[in-house]
PDB file of N, CA, C and O in Angstrom:
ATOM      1  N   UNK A   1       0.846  -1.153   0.000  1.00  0.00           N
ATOM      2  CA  UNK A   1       0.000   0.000   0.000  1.00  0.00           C
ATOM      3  C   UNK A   1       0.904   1.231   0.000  1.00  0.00           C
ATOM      4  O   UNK A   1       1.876   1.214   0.755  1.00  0.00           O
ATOM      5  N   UNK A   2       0.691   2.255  -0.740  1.00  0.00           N
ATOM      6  CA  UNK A   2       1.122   3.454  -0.980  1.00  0.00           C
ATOM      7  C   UNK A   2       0.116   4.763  -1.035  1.00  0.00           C
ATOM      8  O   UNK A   2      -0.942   4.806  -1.663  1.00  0.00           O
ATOM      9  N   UNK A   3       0.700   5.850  -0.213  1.00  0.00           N
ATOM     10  CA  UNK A   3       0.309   6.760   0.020  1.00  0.00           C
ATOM     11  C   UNK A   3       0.501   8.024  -0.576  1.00  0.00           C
ATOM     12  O   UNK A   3       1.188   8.626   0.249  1.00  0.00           O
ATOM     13  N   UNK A   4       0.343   8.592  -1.298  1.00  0.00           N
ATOM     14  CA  UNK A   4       1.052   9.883  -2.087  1.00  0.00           C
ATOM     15  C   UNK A   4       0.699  11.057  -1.193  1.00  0.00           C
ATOM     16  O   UNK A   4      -0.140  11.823  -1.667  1.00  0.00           O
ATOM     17  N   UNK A   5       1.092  11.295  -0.205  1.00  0.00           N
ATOM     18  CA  UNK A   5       1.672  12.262   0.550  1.00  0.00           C
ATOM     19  C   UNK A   5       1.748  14.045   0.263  1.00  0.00           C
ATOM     20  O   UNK A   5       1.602  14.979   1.052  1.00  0.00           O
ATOM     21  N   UNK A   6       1.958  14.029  -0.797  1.00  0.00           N
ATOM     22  CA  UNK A   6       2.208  15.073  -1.776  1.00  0.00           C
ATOM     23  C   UNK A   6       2.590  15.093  -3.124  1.00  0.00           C
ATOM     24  O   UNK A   6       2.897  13.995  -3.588  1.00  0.00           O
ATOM     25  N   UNK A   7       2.654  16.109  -3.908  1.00  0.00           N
ATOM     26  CA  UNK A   7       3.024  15.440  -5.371  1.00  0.00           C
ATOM     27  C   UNK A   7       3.964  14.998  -5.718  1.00  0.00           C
ATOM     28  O   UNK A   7       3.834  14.483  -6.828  1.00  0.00           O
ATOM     29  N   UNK A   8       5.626  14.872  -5.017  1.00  0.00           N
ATOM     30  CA  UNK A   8       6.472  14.777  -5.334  1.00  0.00           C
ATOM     31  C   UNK A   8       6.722  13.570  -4.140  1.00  0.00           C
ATOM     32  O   UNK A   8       7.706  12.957  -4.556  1.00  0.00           O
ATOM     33  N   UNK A   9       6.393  13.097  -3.160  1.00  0.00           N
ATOM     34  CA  UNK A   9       6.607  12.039  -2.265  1.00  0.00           C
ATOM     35  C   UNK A   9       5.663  11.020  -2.139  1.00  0.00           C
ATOM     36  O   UNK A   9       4.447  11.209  -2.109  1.00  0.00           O
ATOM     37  N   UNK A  10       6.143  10.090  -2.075  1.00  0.00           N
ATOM     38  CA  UNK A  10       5.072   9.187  -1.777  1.00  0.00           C
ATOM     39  C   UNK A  10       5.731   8.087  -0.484  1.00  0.00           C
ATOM     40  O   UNK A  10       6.922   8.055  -0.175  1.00  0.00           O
ATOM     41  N   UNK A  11       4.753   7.324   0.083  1.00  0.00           N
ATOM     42  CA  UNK A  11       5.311   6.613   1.828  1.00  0.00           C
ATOM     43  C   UNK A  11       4.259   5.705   1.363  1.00  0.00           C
ATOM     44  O   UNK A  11       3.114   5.862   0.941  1.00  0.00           O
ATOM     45  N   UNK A  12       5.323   4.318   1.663  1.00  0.00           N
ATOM     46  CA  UNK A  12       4.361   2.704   1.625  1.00  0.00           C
ATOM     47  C   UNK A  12       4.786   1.937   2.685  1.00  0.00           C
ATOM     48  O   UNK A  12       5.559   2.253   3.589  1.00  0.00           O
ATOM     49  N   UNK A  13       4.137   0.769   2.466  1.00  0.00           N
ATOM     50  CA  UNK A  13       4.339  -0.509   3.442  1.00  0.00           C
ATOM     51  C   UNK A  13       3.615  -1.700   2.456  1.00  0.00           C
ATOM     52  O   UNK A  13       2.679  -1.688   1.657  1.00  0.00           O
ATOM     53  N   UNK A  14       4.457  -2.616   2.898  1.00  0.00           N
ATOM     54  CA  UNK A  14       3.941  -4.199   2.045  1.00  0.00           C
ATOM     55  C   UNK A  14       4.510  -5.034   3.650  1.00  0.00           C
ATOM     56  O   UNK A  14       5.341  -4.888   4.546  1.00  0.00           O
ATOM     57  N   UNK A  15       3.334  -6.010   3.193  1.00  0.00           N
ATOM     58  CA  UNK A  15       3.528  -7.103   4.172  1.00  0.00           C
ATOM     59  C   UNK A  15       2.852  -7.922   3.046  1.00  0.00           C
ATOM     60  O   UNK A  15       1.875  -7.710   2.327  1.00  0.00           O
ATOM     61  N   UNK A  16       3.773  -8.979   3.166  1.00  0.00           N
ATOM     62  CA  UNK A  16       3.441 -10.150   2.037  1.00  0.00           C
ATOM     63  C   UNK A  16       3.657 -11.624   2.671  1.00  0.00           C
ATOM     64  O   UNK A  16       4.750 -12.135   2.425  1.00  0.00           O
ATOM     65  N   UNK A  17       2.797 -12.326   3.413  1.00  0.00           N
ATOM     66  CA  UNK A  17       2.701 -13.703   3.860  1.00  0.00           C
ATOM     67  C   UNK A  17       3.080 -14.626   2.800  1.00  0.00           C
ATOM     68  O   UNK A  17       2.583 -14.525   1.678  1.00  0.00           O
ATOM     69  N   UNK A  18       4.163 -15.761   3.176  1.00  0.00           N
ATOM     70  CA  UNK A  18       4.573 -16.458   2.347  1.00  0.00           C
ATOM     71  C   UNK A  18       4.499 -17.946   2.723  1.00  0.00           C
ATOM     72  O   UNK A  18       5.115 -18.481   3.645  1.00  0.00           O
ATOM     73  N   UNK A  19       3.465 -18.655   1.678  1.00  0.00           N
ATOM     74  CA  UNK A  19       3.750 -20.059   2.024  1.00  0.00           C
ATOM     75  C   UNK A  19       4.814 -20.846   2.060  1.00  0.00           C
ATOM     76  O   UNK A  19       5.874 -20.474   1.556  1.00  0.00           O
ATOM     77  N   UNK A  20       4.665 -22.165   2.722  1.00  0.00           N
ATOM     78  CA  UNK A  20       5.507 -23.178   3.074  1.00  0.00           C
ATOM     79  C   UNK A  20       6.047 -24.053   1.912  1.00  0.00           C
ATOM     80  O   UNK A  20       6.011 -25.268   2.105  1.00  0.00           O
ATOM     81  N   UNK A  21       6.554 -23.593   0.704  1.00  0.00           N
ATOM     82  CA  UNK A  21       7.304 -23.965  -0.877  1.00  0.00           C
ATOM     83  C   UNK A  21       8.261 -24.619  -0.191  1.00  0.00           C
ATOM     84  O   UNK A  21       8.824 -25.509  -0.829  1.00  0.00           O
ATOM     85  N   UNK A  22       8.720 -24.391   1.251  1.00  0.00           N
ATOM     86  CA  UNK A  22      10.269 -25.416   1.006  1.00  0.00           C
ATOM     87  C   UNK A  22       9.894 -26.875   1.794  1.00  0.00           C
ATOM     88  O   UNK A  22      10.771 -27.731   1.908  1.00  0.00           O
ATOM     89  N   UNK A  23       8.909 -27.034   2.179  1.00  0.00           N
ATOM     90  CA  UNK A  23       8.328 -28.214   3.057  1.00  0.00           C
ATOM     91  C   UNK A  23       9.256 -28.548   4.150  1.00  0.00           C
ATOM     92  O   UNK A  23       8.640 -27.691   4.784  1.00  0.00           O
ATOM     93  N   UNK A  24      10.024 -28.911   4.869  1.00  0.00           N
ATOM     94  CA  UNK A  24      11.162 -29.641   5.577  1.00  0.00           C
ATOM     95  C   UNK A  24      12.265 -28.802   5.767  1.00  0.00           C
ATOM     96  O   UNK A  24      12.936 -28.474   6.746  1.00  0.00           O
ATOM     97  N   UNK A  25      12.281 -28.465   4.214  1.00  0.00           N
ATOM     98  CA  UNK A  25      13.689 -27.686   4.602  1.00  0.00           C
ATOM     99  C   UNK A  25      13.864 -26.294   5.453  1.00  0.00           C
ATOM    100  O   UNK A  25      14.687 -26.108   6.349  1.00  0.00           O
ATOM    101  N   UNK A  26      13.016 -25.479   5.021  1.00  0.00           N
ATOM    102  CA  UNK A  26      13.465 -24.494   5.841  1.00  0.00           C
ATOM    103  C   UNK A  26      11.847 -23.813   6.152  1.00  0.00           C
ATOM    104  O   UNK A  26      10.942 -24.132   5.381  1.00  0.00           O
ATOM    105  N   UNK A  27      11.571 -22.907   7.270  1.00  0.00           N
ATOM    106  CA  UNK A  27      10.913 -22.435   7.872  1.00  0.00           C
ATOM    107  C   UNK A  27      10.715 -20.935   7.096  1.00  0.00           C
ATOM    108  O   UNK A  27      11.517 -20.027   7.315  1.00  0.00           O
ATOM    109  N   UNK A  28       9.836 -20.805   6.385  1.00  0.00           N
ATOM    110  CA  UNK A  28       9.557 -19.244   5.399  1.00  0.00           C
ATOM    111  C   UNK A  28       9.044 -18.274   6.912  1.00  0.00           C
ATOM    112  O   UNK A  28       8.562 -18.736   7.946  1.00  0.00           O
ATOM    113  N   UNK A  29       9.373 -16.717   6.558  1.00  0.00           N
ATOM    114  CA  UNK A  29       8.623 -15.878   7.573  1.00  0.00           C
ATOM    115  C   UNK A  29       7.964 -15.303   6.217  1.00  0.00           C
ATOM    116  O   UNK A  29       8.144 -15.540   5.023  1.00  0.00           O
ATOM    117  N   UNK A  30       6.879 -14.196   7.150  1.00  0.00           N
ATOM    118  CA  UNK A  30       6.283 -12.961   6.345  1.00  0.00           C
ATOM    119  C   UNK A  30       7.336 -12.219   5.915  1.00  0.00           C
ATOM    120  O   UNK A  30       8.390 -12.384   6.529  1.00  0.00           O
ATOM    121  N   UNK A  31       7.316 -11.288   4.834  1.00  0.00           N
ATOM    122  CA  UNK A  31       7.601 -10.523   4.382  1.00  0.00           C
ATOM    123  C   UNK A  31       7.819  -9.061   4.322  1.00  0.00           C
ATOM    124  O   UNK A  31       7.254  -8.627   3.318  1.00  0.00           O
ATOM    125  N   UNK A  32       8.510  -7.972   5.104  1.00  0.00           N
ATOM    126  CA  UNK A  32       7.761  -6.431   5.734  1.00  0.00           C
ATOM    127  C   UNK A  32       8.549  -5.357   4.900  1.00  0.00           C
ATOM    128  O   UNK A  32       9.754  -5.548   5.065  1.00  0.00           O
ATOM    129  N   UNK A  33       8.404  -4.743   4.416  1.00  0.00           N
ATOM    130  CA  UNK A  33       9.213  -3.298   3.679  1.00  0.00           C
ATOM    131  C   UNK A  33       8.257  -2.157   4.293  1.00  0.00           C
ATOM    132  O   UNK A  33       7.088  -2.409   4.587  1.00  0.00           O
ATOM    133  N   UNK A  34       8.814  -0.928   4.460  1.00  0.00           N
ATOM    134  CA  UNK A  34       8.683   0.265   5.021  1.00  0.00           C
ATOM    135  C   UNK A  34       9.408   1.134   3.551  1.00  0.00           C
ATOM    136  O   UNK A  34      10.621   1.142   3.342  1.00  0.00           O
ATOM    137  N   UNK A  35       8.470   1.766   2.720  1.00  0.00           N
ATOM    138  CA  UNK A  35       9.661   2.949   1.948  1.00  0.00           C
ATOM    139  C   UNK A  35       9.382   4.353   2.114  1.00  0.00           C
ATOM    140  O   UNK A  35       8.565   4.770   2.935  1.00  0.00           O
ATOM    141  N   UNK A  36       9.950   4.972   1.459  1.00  0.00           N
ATOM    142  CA  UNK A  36      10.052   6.451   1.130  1.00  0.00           C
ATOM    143  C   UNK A  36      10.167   6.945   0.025  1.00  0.00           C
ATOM    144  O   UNK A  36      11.382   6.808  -0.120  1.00  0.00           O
ATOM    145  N   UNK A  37       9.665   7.634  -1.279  1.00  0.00           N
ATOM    146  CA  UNK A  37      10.155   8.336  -2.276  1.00  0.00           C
ATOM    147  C   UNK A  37       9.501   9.435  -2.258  1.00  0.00           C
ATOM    148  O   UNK A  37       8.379   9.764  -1.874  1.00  0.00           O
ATOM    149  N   UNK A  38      10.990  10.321  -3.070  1.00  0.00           N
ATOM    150  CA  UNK A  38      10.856  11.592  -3.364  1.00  0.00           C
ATOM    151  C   UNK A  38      11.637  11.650  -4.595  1.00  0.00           C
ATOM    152  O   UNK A  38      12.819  11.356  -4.774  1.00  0.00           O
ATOM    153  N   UNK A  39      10.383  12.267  -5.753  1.00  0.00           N
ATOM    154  CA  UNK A  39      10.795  12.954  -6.710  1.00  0.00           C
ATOM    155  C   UNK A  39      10.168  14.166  -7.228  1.00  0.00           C
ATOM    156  O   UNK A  39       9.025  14.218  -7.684  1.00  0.00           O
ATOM    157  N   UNK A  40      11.147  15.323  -7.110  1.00  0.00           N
ATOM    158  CA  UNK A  40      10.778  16.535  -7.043  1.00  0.00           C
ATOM    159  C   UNK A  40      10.235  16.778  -8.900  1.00  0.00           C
ATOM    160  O   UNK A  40       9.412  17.569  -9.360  1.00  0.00           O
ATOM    161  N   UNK A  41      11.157  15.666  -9.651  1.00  0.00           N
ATOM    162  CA  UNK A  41      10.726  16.648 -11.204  1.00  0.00           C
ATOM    163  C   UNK A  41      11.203  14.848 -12.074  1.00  0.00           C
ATOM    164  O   UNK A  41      11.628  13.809 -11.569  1.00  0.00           O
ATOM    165  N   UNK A  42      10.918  15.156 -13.285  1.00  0.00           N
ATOM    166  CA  UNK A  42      11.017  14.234 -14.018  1.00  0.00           C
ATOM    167  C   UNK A  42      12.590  13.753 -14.241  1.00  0.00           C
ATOM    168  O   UNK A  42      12.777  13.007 -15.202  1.00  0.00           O
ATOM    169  N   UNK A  43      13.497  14.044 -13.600  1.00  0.00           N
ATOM    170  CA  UNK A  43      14.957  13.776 -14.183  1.00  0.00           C
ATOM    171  C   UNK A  43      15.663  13.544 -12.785  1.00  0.00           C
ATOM    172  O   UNK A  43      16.890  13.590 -12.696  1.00  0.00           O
ATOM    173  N   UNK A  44      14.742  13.262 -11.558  1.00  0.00           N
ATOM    174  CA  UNK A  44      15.836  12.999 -10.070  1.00  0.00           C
ATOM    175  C   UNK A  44      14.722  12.403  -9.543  1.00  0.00           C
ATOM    176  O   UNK A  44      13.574  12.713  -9.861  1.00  0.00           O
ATOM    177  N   UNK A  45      15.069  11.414  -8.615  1.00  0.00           N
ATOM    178  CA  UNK A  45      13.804  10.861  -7.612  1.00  0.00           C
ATOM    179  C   UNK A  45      15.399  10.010  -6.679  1.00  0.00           C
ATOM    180  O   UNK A  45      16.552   9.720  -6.999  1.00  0.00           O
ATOM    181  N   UNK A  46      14.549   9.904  -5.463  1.00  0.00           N
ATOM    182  CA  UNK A  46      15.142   9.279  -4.235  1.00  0.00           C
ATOM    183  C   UNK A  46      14.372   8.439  -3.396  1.00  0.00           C
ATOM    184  O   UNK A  46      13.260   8.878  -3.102  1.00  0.00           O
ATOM    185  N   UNK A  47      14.807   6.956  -2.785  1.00  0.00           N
ATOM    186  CA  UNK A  47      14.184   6.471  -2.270  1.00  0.00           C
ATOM    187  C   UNK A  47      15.065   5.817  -1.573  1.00  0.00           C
ATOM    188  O   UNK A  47      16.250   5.535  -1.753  1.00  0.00           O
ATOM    189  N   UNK A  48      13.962   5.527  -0.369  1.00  0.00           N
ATOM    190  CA  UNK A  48      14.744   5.189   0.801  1.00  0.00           C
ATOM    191  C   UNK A  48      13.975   4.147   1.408  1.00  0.00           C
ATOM    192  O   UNK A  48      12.781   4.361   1.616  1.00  0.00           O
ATOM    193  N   UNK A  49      14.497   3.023   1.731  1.00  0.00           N
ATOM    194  CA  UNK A  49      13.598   1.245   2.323  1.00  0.00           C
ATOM    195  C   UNK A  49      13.950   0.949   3.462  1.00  0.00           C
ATOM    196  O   UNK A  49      15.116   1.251   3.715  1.00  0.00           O
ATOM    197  N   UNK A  50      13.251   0.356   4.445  1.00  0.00           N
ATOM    198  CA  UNK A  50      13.619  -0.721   5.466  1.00  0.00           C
ATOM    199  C   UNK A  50      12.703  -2.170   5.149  1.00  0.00           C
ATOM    200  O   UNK A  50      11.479  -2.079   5.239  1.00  0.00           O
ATOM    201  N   UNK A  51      13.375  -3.613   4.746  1.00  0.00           N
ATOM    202  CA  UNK A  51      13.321  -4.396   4.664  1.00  0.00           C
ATOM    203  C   UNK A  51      13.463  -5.220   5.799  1.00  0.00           C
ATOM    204  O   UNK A  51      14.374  -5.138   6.623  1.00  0.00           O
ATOM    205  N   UNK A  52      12.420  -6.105   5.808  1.00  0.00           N
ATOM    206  CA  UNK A  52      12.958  -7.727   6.786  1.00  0.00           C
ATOM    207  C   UNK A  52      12.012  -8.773   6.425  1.00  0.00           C
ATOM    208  O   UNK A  52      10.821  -8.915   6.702  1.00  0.00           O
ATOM    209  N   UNK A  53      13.069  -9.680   5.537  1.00  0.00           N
ATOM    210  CA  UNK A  53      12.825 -10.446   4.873  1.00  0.00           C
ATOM    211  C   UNK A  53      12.609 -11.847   5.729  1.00  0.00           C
ATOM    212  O   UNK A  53      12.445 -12.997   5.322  1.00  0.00           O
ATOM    213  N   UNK A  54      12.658 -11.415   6.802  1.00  0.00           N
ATOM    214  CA  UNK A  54      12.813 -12.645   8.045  1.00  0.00           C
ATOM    215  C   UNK A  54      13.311 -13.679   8.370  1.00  0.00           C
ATOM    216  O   UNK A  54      14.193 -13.372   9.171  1.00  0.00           O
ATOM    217  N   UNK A  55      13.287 -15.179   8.190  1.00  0.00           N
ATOM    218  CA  UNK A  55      14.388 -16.055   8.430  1.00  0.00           C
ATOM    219  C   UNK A  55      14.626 -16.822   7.139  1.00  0.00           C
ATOM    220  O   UNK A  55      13.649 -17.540   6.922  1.00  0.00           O
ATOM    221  N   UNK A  56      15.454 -16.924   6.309  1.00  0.00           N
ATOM    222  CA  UNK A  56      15.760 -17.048   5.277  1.00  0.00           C
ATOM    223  C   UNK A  56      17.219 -18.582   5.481  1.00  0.00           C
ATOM    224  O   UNK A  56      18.196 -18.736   6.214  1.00  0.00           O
ATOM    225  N   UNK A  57      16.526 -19.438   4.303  1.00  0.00           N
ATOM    226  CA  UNK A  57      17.461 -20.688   4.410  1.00  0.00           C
ATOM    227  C   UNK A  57      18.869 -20.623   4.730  1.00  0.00           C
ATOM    228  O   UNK A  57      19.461 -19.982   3.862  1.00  0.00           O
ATOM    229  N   UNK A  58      19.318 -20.871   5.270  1.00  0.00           N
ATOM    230  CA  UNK A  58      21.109 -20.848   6.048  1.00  0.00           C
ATOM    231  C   UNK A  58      21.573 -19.293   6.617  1.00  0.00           C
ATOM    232  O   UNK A  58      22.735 -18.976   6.872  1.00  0.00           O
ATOM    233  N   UNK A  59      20.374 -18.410   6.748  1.00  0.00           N
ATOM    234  CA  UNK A  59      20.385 -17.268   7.682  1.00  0.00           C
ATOM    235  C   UNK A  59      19.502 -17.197   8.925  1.00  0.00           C
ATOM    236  O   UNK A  59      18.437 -17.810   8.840  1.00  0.00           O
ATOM    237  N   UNK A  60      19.701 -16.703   9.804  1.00  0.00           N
ATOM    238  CA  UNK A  60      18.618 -16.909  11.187  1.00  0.00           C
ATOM    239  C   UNK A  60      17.808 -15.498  10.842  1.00  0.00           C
ATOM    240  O   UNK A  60      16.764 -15.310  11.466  1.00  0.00           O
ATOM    241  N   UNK A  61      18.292 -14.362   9.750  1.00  0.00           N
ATOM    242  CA  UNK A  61      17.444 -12.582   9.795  1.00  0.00           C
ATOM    243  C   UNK A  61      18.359 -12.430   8.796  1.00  0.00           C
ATOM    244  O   UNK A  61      19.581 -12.560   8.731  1.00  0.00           O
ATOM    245  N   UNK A  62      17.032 -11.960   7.617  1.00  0.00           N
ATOM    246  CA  UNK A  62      17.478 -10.825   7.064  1.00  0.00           C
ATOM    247  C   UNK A  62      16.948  -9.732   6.967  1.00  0.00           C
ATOM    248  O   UNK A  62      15.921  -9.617   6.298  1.00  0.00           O
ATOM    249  N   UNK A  63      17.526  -8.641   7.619  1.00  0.00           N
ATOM    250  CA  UNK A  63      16.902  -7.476   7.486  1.00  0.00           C
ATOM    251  C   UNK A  63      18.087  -5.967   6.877  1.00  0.00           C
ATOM    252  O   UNK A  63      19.251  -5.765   7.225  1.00  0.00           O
ATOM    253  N   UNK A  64      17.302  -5.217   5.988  1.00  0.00           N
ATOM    254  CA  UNK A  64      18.434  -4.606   5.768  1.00  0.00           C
ATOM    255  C   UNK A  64      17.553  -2.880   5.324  1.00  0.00           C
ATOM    256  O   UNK A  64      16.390  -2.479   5.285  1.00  0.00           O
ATOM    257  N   UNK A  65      18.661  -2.409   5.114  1.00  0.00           N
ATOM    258  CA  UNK A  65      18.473  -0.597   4.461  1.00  0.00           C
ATOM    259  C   UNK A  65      18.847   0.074   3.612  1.00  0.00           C
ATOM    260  O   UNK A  65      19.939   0.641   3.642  1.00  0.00           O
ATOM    261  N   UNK A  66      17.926   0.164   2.566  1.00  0.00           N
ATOM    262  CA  UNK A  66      18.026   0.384   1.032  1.00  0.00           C
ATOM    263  C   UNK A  66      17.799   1.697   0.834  1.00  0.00           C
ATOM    264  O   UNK A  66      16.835   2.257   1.355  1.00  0.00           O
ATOM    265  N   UNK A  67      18.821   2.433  -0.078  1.00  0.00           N
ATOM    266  CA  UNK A  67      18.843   3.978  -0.891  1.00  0.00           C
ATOM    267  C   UNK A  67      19.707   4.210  -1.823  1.00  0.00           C
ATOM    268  O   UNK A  67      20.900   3.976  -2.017  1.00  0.00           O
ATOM    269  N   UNK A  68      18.642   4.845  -2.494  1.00  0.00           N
ATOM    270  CA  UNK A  68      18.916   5.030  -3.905  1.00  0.00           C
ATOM    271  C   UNK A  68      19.068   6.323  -4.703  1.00  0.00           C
ATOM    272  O   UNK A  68      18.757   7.196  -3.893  1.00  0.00           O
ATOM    273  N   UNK A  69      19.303   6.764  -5.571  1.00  0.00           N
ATOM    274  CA  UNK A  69      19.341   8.289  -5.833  1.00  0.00           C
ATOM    275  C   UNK A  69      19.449   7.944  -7.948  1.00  0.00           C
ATOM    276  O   UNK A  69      20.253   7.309  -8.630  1.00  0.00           O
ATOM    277  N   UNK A  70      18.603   8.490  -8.179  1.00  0.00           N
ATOM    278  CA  UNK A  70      18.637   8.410  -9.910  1.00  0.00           C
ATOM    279  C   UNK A  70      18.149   9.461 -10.186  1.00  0.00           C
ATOM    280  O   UNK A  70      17.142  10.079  -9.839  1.00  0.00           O
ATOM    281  N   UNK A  71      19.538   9.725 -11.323  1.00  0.00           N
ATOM    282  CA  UNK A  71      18.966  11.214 -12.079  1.00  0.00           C
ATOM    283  C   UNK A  71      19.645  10.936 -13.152  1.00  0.00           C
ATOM    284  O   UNK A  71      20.774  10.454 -13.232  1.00  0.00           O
ATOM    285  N   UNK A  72      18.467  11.454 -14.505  1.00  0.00           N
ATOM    286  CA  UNK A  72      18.317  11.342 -15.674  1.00  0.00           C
ATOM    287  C   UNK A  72      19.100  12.480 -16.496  1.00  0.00           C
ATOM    288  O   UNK A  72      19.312  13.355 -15.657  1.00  0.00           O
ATOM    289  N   UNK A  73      19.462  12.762 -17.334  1.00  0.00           N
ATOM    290  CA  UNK A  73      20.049  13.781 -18.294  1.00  0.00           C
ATOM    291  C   UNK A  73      19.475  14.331 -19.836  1.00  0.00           C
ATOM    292  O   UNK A  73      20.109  15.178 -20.464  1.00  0.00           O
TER     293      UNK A  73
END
């Protein structure tokens, strides 16, 4: 779900439940992202994530913090 905030920002969240595809082998979690974007004009935008991808096969957590910056010419 995403929120457009204003015209140039927008603020989301996803939560995405994930079935049991590995049977035995490994234990799936839900899915959680938190973002941020801002783009002021057609040629720059910025975004900014918090991820946790939760317990992931031969990891006990993954969680991490994503940013980005693209500008066009």
């Amino acid at each position: 779900m995403a929120l457009l905030t204003s015209p140039s920002t927008v603020v989301g969240v996803e939560l995405r439940t994930q079935t049991n595809r590995l049977g035995g082998l490994a234990q799936e979690d839900t899915v959680t992202d938190a973002f941020i974007a801002y783009f002021p004009n057609k040629s720059f935008s910025l975004t900014a994530a918090y991820v946790d991808l939760g317990n992931l096969p031969m990891q006990s957590s993954s969680t991490g913090f994503y940013l980005t910056a693209t500008a066009n010419f």
